[in-house]
KOLDREN-918470 format. One record per residue (C-alpha): residue number from 0; residue in one letter; x, y, z. Coordinates in steps of 0.05 Angstrom, whole numbers, plus 32768, in hexadecimal, padded with zeros to 4 digits. Layout:
REM residues N
   nr  rest  east  north    up
  NUM     A     X      Y     Z
...
END
This chain:
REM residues 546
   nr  rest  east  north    up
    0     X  7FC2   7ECB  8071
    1     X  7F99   7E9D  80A2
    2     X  7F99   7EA1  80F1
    3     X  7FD2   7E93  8112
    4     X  7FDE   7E42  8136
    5     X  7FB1   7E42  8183
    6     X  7FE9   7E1D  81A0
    7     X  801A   7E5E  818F
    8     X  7FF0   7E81  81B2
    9     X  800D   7E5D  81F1
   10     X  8051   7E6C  81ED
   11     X  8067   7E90  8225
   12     X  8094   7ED7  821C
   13     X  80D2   7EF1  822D
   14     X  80F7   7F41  8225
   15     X  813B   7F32  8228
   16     X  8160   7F70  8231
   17     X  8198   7F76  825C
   18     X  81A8   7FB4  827B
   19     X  81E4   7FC3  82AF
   20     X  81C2   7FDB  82F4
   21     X  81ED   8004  8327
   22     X  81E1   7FFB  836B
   23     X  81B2   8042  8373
   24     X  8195   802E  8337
   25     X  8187   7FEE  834F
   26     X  816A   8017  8394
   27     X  813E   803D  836C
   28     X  8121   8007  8338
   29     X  8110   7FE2  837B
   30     X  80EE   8016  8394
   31     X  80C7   8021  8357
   32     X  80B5   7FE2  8357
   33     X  809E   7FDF  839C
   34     X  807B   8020  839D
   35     X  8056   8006  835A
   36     X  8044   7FC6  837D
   37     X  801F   7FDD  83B5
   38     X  7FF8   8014  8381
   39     X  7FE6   7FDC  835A
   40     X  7FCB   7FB2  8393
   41     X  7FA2   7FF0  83AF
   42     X  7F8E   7FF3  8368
   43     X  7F76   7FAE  8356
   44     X  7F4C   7F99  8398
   45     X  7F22   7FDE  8395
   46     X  7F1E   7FDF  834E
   47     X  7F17   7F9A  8340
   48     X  7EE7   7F8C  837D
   49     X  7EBD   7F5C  834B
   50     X  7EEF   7F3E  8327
   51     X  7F0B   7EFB  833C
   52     X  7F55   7EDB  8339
   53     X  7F7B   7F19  835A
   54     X  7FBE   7EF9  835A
   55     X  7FC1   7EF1  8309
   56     X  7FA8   7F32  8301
   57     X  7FD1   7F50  832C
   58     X  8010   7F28  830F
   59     X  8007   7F3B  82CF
   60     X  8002   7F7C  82D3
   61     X  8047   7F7A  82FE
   62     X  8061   7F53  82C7
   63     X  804A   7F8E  8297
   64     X  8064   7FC1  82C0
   65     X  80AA   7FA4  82C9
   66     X  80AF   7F8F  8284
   67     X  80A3   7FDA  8273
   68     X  80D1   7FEB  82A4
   69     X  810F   7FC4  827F
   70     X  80F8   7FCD  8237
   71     X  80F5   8025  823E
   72     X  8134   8025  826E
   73     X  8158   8000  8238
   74     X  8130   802D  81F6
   75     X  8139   8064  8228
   76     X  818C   805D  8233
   77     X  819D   8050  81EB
   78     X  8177   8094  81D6
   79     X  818B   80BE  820B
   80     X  815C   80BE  8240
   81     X  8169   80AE  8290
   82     X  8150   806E  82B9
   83     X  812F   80A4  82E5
   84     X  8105   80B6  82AC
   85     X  80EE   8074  829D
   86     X  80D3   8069  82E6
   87     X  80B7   80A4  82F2
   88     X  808B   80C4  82D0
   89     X  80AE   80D2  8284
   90     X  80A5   809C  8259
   91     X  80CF   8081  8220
   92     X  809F   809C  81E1
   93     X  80BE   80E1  81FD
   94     X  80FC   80D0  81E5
   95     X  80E2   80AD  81A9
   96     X  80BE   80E5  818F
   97     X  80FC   810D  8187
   98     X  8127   80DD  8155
   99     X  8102   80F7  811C
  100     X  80F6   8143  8118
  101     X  80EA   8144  80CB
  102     X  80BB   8182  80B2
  103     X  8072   8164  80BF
  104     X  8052   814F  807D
  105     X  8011   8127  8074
  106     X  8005   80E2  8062
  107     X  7FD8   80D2  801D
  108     X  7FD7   808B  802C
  109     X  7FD7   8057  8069
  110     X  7FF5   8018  8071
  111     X  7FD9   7FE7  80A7
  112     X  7FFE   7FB2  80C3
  113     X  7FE3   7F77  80DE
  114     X  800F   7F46  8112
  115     X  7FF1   7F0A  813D
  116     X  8016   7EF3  816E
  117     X  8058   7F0B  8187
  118     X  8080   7ECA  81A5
  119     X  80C3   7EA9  81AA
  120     X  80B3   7E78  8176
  121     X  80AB   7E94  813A
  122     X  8084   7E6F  80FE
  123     X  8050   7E8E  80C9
  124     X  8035   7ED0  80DC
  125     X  804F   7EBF  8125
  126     X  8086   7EFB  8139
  127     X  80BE   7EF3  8167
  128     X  80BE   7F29  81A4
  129     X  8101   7F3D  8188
  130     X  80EA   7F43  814A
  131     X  80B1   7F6D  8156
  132     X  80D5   7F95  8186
  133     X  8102   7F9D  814E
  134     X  80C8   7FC2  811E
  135     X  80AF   7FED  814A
  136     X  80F7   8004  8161
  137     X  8109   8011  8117
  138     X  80BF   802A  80FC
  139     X  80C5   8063  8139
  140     X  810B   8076  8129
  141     X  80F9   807A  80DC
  142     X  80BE   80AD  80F0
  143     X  8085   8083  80EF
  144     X  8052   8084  8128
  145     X  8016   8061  812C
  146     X  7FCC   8082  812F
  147     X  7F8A   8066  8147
  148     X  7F57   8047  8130
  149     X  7F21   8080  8134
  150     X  7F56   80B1  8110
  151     X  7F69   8083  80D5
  152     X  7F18   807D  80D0
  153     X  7F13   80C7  80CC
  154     X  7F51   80C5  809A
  155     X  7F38   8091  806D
  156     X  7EEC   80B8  8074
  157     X  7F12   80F8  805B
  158     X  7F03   811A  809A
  159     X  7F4B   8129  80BA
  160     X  7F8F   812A  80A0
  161     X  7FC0   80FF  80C2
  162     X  8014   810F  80C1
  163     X  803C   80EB  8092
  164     X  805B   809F  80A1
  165     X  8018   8094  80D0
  166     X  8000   8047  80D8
  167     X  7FCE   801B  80F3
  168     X  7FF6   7FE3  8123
  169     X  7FBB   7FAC  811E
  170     X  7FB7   7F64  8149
  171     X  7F8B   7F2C  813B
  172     X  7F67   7EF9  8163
  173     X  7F78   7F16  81AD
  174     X  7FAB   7EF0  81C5
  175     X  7FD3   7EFE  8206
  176     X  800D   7EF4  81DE
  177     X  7FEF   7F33  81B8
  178     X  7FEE   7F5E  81EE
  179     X  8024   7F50  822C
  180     X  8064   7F4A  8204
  181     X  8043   7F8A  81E0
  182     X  802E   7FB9  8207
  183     X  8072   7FD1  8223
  184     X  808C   7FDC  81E4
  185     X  8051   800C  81CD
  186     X  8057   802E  8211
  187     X  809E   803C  8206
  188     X  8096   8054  81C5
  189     X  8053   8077  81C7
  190     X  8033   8047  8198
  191     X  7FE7   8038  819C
  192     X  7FC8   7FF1  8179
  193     X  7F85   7FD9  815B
  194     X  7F7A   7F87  8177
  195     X  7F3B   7F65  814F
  196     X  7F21   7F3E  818B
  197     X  7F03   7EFA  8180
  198     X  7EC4   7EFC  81AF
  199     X  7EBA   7EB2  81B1
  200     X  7EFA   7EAB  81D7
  201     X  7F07   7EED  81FF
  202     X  7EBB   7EF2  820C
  203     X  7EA0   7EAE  8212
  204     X  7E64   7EA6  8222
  205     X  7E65   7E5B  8221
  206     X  7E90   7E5D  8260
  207     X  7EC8   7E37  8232
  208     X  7F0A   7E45  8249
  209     X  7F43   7E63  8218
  210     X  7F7D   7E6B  8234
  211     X  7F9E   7E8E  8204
  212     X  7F65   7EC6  81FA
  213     X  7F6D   7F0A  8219
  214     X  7F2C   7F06  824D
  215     X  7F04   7F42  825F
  216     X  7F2D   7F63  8299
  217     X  7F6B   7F61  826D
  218     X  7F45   7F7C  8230
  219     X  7F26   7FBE  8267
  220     X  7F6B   7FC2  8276
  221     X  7F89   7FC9  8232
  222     X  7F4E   7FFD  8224
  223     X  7F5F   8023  8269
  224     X  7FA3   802D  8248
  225     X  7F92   8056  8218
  226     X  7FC5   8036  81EA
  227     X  7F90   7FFB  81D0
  228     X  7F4E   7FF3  81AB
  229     X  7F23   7FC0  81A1
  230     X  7F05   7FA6  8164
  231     X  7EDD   7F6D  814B
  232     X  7EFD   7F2F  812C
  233     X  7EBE   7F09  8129
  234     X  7E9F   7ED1  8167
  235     X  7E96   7E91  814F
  236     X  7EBC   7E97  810B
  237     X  7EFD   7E7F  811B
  238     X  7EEF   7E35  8128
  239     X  7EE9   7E08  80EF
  240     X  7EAC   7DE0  80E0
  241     X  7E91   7DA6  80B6
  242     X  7E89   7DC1  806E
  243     X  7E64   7D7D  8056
  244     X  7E46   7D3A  806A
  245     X  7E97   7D13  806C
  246     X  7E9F   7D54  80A3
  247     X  7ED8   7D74  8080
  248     X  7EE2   7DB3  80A9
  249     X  7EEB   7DF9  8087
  250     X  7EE6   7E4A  8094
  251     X  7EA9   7E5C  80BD
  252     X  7E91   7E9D  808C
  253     X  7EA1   7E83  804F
  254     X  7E7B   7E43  8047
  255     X  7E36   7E25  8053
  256     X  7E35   7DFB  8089
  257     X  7E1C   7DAA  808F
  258     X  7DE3   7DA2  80B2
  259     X  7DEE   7D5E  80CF
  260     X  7DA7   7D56  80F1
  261     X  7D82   7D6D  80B2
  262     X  7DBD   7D44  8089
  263     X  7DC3   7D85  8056
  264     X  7DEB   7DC0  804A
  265     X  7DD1   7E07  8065
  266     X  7DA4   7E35  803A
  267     X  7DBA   7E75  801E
  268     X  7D8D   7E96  804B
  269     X  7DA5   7E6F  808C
  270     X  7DEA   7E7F  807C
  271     X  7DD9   7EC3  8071
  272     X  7DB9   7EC5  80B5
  273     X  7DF7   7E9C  80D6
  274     X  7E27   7ED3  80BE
  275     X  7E00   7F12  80D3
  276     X  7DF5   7EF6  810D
  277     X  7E42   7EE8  8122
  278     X  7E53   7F30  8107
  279     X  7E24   7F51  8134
  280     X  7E34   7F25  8170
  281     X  7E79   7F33  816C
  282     X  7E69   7F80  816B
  283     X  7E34   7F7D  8199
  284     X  7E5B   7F52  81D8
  285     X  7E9C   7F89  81C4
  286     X  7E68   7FC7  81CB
  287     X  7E47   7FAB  8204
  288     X  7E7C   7F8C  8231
  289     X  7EAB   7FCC  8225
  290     X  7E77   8010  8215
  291     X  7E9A   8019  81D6
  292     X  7E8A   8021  818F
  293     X  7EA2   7FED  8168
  294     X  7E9C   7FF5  8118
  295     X  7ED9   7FD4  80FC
  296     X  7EDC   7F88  80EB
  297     X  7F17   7F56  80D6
  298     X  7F04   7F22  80B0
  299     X  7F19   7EDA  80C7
  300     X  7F4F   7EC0  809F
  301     X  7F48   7EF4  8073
  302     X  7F0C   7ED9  8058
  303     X  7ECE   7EF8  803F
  304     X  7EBE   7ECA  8003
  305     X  7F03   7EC7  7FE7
  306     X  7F0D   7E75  7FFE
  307     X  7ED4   7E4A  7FFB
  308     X  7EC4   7E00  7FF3
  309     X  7E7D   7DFF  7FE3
  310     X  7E5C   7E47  7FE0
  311     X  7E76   7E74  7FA2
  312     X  7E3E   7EA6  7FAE
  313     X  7E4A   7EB4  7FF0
  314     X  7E77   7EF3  7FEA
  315     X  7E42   7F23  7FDC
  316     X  7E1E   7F0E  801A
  317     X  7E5B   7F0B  8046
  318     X  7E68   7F5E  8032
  319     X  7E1F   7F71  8036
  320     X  7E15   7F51  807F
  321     X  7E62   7F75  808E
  322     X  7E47   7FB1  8071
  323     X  7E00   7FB6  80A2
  324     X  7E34   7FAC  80DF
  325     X  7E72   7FC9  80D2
  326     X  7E90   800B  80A9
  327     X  7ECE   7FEE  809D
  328     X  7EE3   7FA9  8095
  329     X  7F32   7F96  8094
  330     X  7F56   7F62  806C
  331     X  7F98   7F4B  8055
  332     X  7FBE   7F61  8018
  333     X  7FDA   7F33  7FE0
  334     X  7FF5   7F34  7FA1
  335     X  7FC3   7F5C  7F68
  336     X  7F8E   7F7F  7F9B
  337     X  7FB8   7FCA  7F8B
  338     X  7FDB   7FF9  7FB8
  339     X  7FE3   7FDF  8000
  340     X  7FDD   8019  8023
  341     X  7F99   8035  8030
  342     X  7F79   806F  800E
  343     X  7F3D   809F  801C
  344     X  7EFF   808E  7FF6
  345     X  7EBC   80A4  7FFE
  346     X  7E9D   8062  7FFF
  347     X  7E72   805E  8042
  348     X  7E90   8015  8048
  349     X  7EDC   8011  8042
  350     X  7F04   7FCC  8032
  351     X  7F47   7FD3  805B
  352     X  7F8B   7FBB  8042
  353     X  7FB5   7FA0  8080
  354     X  8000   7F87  8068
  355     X  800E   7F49  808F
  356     X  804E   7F46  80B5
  357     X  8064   7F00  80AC
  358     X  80A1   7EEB  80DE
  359     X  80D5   7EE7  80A4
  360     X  80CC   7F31  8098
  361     X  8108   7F58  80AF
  362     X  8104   7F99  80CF
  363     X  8132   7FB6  8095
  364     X  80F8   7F95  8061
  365     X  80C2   7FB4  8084
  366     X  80D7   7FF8  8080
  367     X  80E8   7FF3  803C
  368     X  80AB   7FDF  8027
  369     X  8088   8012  804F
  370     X  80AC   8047  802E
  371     X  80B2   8027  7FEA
  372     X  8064   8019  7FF0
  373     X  804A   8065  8007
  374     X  8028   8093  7FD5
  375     X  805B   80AD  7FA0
  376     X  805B   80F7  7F86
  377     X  8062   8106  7F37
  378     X  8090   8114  7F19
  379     X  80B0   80D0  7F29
  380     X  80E8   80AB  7EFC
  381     X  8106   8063  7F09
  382     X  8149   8045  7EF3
  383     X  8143   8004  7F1C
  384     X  817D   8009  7F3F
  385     X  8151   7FEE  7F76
  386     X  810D   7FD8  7F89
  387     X  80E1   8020  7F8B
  388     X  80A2   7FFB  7F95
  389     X  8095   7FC7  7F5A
  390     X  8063   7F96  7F72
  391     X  8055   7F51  7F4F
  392     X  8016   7F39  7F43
  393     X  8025   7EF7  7F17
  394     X  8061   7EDC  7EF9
  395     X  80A0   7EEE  7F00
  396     X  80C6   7F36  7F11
  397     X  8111   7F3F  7F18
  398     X  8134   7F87  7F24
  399     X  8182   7F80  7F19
  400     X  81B2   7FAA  7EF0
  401     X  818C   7FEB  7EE7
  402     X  8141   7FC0  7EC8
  403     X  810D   7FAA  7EDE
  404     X  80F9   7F5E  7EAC
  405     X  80C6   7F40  7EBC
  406     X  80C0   7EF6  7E9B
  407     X  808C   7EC1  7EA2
  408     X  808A   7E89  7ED2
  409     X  8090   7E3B  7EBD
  410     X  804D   7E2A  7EA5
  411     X  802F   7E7A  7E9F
  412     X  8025   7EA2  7E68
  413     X  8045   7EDC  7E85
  414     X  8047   7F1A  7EBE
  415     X  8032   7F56  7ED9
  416     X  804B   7F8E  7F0B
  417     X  8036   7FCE  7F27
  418     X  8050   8008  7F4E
  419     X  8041   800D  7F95
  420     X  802A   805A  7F9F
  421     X  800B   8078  7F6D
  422     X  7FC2   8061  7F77
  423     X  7FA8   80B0  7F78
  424     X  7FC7   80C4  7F37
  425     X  7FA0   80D1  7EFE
  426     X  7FBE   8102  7EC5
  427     X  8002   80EB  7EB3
  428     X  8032   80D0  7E80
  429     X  8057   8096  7E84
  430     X  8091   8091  7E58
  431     X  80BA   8046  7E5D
  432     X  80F8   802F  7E36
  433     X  80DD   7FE6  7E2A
  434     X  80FE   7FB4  7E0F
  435     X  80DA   7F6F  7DF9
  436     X  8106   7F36  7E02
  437     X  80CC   7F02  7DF5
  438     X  807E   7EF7  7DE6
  439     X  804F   7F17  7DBA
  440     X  8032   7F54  7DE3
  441     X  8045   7F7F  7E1E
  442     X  801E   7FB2  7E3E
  443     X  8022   7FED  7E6B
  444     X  7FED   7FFE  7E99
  445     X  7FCF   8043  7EAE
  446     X  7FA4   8054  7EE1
  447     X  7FB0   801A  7F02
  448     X  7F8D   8004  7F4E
  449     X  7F8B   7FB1  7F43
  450     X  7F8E   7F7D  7F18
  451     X  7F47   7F81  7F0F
  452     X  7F3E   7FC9  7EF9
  453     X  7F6C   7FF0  7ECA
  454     X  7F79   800E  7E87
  455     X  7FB2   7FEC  7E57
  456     X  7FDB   8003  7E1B
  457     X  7FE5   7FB3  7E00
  458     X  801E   7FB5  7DC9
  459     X  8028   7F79  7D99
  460     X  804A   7F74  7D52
  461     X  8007   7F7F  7D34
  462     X  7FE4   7FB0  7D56
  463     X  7FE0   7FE7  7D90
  464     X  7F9E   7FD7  7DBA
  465     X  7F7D   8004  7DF2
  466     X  7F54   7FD6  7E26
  467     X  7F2C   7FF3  7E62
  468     X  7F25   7FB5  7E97
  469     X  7EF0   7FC4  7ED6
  470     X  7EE3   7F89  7F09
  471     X  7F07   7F5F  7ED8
  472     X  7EE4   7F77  7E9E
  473     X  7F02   7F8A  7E5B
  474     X  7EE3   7FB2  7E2E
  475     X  7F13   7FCA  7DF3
  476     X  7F0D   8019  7DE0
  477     X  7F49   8020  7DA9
  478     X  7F76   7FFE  7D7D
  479     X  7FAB   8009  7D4E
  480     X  7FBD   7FE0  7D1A
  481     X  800D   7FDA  7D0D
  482     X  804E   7FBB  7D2B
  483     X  806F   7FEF  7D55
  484     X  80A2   7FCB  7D6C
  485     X  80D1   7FC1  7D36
  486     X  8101   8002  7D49
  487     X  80E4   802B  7D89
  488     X  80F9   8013  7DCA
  489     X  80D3   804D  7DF1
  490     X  8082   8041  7DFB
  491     X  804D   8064  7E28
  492     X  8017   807D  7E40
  493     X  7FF8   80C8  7E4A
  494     X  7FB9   80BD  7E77
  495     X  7F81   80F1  7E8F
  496     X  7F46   80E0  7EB0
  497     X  7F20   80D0  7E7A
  498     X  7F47   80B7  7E44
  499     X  7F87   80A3  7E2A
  500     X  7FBB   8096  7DF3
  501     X  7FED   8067  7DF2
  502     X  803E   8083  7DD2
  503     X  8077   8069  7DA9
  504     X  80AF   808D  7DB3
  505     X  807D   80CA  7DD3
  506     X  805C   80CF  7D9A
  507     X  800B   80C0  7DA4
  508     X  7FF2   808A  7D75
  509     X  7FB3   806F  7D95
  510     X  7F82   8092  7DBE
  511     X  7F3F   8078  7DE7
  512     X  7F0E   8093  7E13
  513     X  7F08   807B  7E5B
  514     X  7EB8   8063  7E65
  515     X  7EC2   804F  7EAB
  516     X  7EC4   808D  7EDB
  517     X  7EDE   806A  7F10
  518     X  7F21   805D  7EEE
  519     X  7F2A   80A1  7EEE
  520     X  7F70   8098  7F1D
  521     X  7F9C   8066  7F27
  522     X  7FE4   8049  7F1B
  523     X  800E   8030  7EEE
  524     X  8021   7FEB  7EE1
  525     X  804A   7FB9  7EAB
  526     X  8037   7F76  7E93
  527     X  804A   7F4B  7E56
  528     X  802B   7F0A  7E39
  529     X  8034   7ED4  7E0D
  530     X  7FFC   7E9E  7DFD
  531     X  802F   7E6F  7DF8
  532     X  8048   7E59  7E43
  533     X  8095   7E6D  7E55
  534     X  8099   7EA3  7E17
  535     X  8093   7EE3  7E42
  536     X  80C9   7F11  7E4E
  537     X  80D5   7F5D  7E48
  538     X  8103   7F8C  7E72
  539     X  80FB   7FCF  7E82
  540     X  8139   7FFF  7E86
  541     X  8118   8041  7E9F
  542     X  80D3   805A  7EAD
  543     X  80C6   80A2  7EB2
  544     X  807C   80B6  7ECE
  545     X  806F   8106  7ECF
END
């Protein structure tokens, strides 16, 4: 979830791909590369007339180019296009855009991903070059394609439609090791990415030296592209710093920090001020620097109040200082937050989902999950012959022999799943053949969009109970009293948007009105409990939803 190690960040690059020259071939690629060479020289001293440090400029710009050159002759070969094209003029996306020529349909949901660094060493949410080379490769051939920034704003806004299998490709932190092992691979492919720029390194103003950070001319070049855009990932915010008097060093936005000359923590109101003022700094040295309009910010870490050490009210004020800056503010999914794709919503400030690509996830996981994880049409019916989309949130969740059982954890008192994809559905039945193994209750969950905020059929030995949870909040609207478990193995629930009843065997036995009008839509979800720890354990055989 956190940034990525500094010292990765210095790990140098390769793109191995091997590719058999002929001798014209070889003739031509030289003279490419020579005719590039002196446009790029012609190019740099008039254009960069101001700049300083001509040769690394110059050099790595080569380095793109030639690293471009080998990645979309080799792309380029195995689907069917020429070296020729490659070099001159036609670029590799042409070619890509023809593998998939399914009818156009459009997308109801967006996924984000998020990478940081793309290396040879891989370790936490560090990718290989292979690796990532690997995604894209695979995410173009399955028919996704990436879209920018400003249209997924419009899309979430409800202002454009955008085509089916659409994503956001997101970087954090501005490494070089973001862009240069990169960039050739979105040329090829005709891929565009998001990087959340940390001003405090790219755009210091301290004169401090990081060698890692993209600096300014590389970030004008990444704009000049066309293929890049630049968003805030904060200025200051990713250092740590002294959290109390022993100097114990923690996350920047999160916590107060120790005054050492006045021997005291901050005040709410100087932490308040603190963290607007790094928000708006950020934005403000992007806007400024490059004329653009910047209105998108990553948290750090993933942080906005979730961690803290010494400040449990400071979440409210991290959201309202995001909110006076930004429109939309982007963090990482985990387990119990809901869907992770992104939908529309009318709120004027939107909370984005990214899904983290850690550098243990295969390129044959990640697609699954993106297509397991997009928004699911009724009617839809499960068997479990294989993972569809079933999310854990807590405990334990096992799909194997046509069921899905979920059982609880050593030490819990039980666990709970949900369907990825069905965050925008709101009058349905669910209809599941259930069958407790262990525990005293199980429920099934309707209108479902996190852990947090739901509505539940809960069914015991004693009684059939209707509960209504909003920001973690139950409030009870129906019971029955009974056991309905002794013979019926098939339970549900038919939902509208304003009430519901829960079944045995399809038959309604409990009904309750819905008080909350924002969980008018949602999901559906399956949990069972025991108060006793270890004594949870049901298994589901089929789940129909239509």
């Amino acid at each position: 979830m956190g940034d990525v190690d500094n010292e990765k960040y210095r790990l140098g690059y390769t793109i191995n791909m091997p590719y058999e020259f002929s001798k014209k071939k070889i003739k031509i690629f030289c003279l490419a590369l020579i005719l590039l060479t002196l446009s790029l020289l012609c190019t740099y001293f008039i254009d960069r007339a101001l700049e300083k440090d001509y040769a690394t400029m110059l050099l790595s710009k080569i380095r793109l180019e030639i690293d471009y050159l080998r990645f979309s002759s080799q792309y380029n070969q195995q689907n069917g296009a020429s070296l020729l094209g490659s070099i001159f003029g036609a670029t590799g996306s042409e070619a890509a855009m023809k593998i998939d020529s399914a009818p156009e349909t459009h997308a109801h949901s967006v996924p984000v991903l998020l990478y940081h660094a793309i290396v040879e060493d891989p370790s936490g949410n560090i990718v290989t070059v292979q690796d990532f080379e690997s995604h894209m490769i695979a995410l173009k051939k399955g028919g996704w394609n990436t879209i920018s920034m400003s249209d997924f704003q419009k899309f979430m806004n409800g202002e454009i439609e955008v085509p089916d299998k659409s994503f956001v490709l997101t970087f954090d932190d501005g490494p070089k090791t973001s862009y240069y092992p990169v960039d050739p691979i979105l040329r090829t492919l005709g891929f565009n990415a998001v990087n959340f720029i940390i001003t405090g390194r790219s755009l210091s103003r301290k004169n401090l030296k990081v060698p890692y950070a993209l600096e300014s001319w590389e970030l004008k070049d990444m704009l000049r592209s066309g293929r890049w855009e630049l968003e805030s990932h904060g200025r200051d915010d990713h250092e740590l710093y002294a959290m109390n008097e022993k100097g114990d060093l923690d996350h920047f936005l999160s916590n107060k920090l120790w005054l050492k000359e006045a021997n005291r923590l901050e005040t709410d109101q100087e932490f308040e001020t603190r963290i607007s003022s790094d928000l708006g700094n950020s934005k403000k040295d992007l806007e400024e620097k490059f004329d653009i309009k910047v209105n998108s910010f990553a948290f750090p870490f993933s942080d906005f109040g979730e961690i803290t050490n010494n400040f449990p009210g400071n979440k409210s004020i991290i959201l309202n200082a995001t909110k006076k800056e930004y429109d939309f503010a982007f963090y990482q999914t985990w387990p119990g937050i809901g869907d992770y794709f992104n939908y529309p919503t009318k709120d004027a400030f939107k909370m984005i989902k990214r899904i983290e690509v850690m550098h243990d996830v295969s390129t044959e996981k990640l697609l699954t999950m993106l297509e397991t994880e997009k928004s699911k049409s009724l009617p839809y019916k499960d068997t479990f012959d294989e993972n569809n989309g079933w999310q854990k949130t807590w405990g334990s969740m096992d799909i194997r022999d046509g069921s899905l059982i979920l059982t609880a954890n050593e030490g819990r008192s039980g666990s709970s799943v949900f369907l990825q994809g069905g965050y925008l559905w709101d009058s349905y039945q669910i209809n599941a053949n259930i069958t407790p193994l262990k525990g005293y209750s199980f429920s099934i969950l309707g209108h479902y969009q996190d852990d947090k905020n739901y509505v539940a059929c809960i069914y015991t030995p004693e009684f059939i109970r209707i509960e209504e949870v909003t920001d973690g909040r139950i409030n009870r609207i129906g019971q029955w009293l009974g056991n309905p478990l002794e013979q019926s193995r098939e339970f549900g629930i038919q939902m509208s948007k304003r009430s519901l009843q829960c079944l045995v065997d399809r038959k309604a036995i409990v009904s309750g009105v819905i008080s909350v009008p924002t969980l008018n839509h949602g999901g559906v979800g399956l949990r069972t409990w025991d108060l006793t720890p270890n004594n949870s354990k049901i298994q589901i055989n089929t789940i129909s939803i239509e």
